[in-house]
C-alpha positions as CSV (number, residue, x, y, z in Angstrom):
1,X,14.2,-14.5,-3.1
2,X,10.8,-13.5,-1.5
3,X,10.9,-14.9,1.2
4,X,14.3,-13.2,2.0
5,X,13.0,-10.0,0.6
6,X,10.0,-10.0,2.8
7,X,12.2,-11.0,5.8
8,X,14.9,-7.7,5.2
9,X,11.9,-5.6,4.6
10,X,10.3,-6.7,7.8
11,X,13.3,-5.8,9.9
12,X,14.4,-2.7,8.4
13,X,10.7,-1.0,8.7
14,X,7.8,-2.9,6.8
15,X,6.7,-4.5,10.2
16,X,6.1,-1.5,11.9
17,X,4.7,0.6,8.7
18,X,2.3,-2.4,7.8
19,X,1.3,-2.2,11.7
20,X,0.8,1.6,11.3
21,X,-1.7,1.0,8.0
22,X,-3.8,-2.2,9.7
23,X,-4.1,0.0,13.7
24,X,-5.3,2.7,11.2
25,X,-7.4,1.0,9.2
26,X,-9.0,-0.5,12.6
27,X,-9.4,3.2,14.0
28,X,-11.0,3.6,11.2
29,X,-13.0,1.1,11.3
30,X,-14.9,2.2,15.1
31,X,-16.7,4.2,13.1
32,X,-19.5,2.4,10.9
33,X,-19.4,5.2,7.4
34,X,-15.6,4.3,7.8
35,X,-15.6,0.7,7.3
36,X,-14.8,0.9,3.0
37,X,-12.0,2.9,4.0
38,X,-10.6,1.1,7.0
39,X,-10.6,-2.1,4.9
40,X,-8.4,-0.5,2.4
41,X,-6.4,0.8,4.8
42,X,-5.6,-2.5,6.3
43,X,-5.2,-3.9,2.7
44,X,-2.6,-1.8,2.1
45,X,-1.2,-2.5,5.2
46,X,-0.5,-6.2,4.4
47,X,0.9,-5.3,1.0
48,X,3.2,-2.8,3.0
49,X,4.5,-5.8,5.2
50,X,5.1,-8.6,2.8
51,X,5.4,-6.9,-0.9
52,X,7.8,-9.3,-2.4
53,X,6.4,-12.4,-4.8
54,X,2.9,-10.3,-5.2
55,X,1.6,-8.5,-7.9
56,X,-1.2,-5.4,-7.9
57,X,-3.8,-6.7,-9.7
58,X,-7.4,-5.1,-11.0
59,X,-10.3,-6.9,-9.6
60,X,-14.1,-7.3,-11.1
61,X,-14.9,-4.1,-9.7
62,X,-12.3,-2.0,-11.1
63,X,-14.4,0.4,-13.8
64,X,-17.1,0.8,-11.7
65,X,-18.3,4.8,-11.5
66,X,-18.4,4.2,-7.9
67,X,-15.1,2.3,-7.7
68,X,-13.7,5.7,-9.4
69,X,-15.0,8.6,-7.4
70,X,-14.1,6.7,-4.2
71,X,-10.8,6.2,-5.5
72,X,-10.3,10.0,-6.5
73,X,-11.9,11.0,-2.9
74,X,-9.3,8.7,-1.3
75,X,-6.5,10.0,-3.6
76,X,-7.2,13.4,-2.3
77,X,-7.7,12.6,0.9
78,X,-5.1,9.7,2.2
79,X,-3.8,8.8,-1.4
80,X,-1.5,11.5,-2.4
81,X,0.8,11.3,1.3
82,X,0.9,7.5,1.4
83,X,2.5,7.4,-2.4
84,X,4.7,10.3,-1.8
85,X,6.4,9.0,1.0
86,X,6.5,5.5,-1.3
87,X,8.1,7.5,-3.9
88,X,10.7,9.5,-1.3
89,X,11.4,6.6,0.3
90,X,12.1,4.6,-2.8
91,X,14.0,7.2,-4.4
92,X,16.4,7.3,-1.2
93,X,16.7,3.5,-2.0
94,X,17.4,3.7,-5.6
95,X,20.6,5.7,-4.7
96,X,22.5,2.9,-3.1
97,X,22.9,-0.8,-5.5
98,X,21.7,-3.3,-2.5
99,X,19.0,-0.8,-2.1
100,X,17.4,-1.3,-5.8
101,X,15.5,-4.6,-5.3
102,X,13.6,-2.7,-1.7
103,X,13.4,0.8,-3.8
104,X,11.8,-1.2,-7.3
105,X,8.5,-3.0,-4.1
106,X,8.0,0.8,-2.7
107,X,7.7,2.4,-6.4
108,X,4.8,-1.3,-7.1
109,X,3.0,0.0,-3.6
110,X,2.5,3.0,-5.2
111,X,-0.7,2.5,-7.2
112,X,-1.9,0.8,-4.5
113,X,-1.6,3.9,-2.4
114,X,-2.9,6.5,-4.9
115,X,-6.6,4.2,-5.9
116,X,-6.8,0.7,-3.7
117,X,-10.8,0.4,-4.1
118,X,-10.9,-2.1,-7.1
119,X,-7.4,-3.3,-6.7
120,X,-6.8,-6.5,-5.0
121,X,-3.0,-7.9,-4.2
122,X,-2.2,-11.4,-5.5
């Protein structure tokens, strides 16, 4: 199911939004202070292309103070859009049966969205 999941998703928008994150998180990336951020950002870009059969998962760094003001500075900054459209998007998906199983990978991208740093997808 996965791999079908990941292949609907890949036509009907996850290419080109998972392409949006990673040219982003590139940009990003030009500038040296950005790099953290730009990483994440192409993090969440892979997890935007291929979410089915992987899970969000904490990694060793996850209670870190510094783990958790980056995460709130990101939340304000990039966070909060990112998991509203998520959450618009899945809602709109939620509405329609087929739609449940594509609605139920946008609501798990989510947290991902909202705090990535210390967050690794497996």
């Amino acid at each position: 199911m996965s791999f079908l999941g990941n292949l609907i998703w890949l036509i009907f928008g996850g290419f080109l939004a998972g392409i949006g994150y990673v040219f982003g998180g590139l940009l990003i990336c030009l500038t040296i202070v950005g790099i953290p951020v730009g990483v994440q950002a192409i993090k969440l870009g892979w997890a935007t292309m291929v979410p089915f059969g992987k899970q969000i998962v904490p990694n060793e760094n996850a209670g870190k103070p510094g783990i958790i003001v980056i995460n709130l500075i990101w939340a304000i900054l990039f966070g909060w859009e990112i998991a509203v459209a998520h959450l618009v998007h899945g809602l709109i998906l939620y509405i329609t049966i087929i739609g449940i199983p594509f609605a139920n990978q946008h609501f798990k991208l989510i947290p991902l969205a909202l705090a990535p740093f210390g967050r690794d997808l497996r």
